[in-house]
N, C-alpha and C positions, 0 to 999 in steps of 0.2 A: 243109568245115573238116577241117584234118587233126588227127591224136593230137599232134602236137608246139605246136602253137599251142591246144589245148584244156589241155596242160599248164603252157603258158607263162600261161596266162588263169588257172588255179587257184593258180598260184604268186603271182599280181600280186594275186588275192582274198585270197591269206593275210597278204600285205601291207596289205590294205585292212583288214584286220580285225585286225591291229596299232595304224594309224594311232589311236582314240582316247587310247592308250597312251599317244602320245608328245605328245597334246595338253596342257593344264594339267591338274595332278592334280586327280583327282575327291576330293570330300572321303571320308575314311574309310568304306568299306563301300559306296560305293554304286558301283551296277555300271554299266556302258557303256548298259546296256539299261533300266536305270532311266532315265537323262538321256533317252532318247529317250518312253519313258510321259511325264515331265515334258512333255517338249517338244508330244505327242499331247494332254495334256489342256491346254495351256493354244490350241495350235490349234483343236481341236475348238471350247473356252469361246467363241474370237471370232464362230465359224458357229451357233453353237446354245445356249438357253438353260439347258440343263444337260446334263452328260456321266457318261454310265453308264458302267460299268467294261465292258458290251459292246461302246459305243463306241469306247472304249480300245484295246482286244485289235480291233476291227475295223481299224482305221485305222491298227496296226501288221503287220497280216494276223498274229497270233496268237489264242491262243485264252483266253478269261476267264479259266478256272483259271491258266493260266501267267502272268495276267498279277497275279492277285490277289494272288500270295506275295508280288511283288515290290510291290506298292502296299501290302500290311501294311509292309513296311519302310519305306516313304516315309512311311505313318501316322506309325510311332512314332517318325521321325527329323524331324516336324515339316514335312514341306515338300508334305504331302498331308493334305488330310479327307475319311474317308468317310463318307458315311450313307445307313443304311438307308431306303425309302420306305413312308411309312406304309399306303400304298394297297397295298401291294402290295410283302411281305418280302423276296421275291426278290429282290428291283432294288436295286440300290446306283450312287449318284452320289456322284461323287468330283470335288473342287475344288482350285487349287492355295492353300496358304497363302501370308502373306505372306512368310517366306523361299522358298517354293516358287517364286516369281514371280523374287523375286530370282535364284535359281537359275537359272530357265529364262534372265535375262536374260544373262549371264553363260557358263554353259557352251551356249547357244545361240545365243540374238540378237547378240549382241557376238562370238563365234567365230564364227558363220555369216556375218555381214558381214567380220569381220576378212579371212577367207580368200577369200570370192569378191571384195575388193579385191585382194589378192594371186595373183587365178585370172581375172581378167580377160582374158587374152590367148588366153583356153580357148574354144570354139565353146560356146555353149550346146546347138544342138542332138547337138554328140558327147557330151554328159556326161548329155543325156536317152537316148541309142542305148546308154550305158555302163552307165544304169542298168536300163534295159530286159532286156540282155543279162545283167547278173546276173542280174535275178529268174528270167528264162525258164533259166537253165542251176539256178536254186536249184529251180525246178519240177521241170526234168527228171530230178536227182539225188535230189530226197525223191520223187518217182513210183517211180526204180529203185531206191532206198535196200534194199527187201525183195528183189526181184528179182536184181539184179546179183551180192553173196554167193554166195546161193544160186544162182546160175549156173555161177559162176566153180568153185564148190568141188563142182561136179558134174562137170563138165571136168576135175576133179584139176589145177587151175591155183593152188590154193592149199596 
């Protein structure tokens, strides 16, 4: 791969990560990365009889704390419940309410079809090699994320 088509690829990601923007607005306050935890808990719900907030942060490959702020906001805007387990404090499962459901169906199930009827004429397995390819170049950038700086600005390249 050469530098001119790895920056053609980082250009067409910062597009990709526009794209929820221009979808239907999100109600008030809640973030791109909220709708996707919806989306995680209410998946998770159909495989398993209940979904901890580890599972959550698993199944979006983040991490519990980062994902807990944003599920207190879902608490108190109604479209999440959490609780604690009594067996054991630690543990928190979290459920979607009934506007949560609503939610997911709506900025999910109903856009996610809307568009793959609109995306129909697309290879499915190129949009599995598309997705692939982000994660492995998002691996390879947070591996260098420390490194690379600190390379560069020892080089006097910066």
């Amino acid at each position: 791969m050469d530098a001119v088509l790895v920056g053609q690829f980082l250009l067409a990601c910062d597009t990709a990560r526009h794209m929820r923007s221009r979808m239907p607005k999100l109600p008030k306050g809640i973030l791109p990365r909220q709708v996707h935890i919806i989306e995680a808990i209410h998946v998770l719900k159909e495989h398993q009889d209940t979904v901890r907030v580890g599972d959550v942060a698993h199944f979006m490959h983040g991490t519990a704390p980062s994902i807990t702020k944003l599920l207190a906001d879902l608490c108190a805007r109604g479209y999440v419940e959490k609780q604690q387990q009594p067996d054991d404090h630690r543990i928190f499962t979290v459920r979607l309410t009934e506007s949560g459901e609503k939610f997911y169906d709506f900025y999910c199930h109903q856009m996610y079809h809307w568009l793959a009827d609109r995306m129909q004429d697309l290879d499915s397995a190129k949009v599995e090699i598309a997705i692939d390819v982000i994660r492995r170049f998002a691996r390879e950038i947070g591996a260098t994320a420390k490194e690379f700086p600190k390379e560069a600005s020892q080089n006097g390249t910066i």
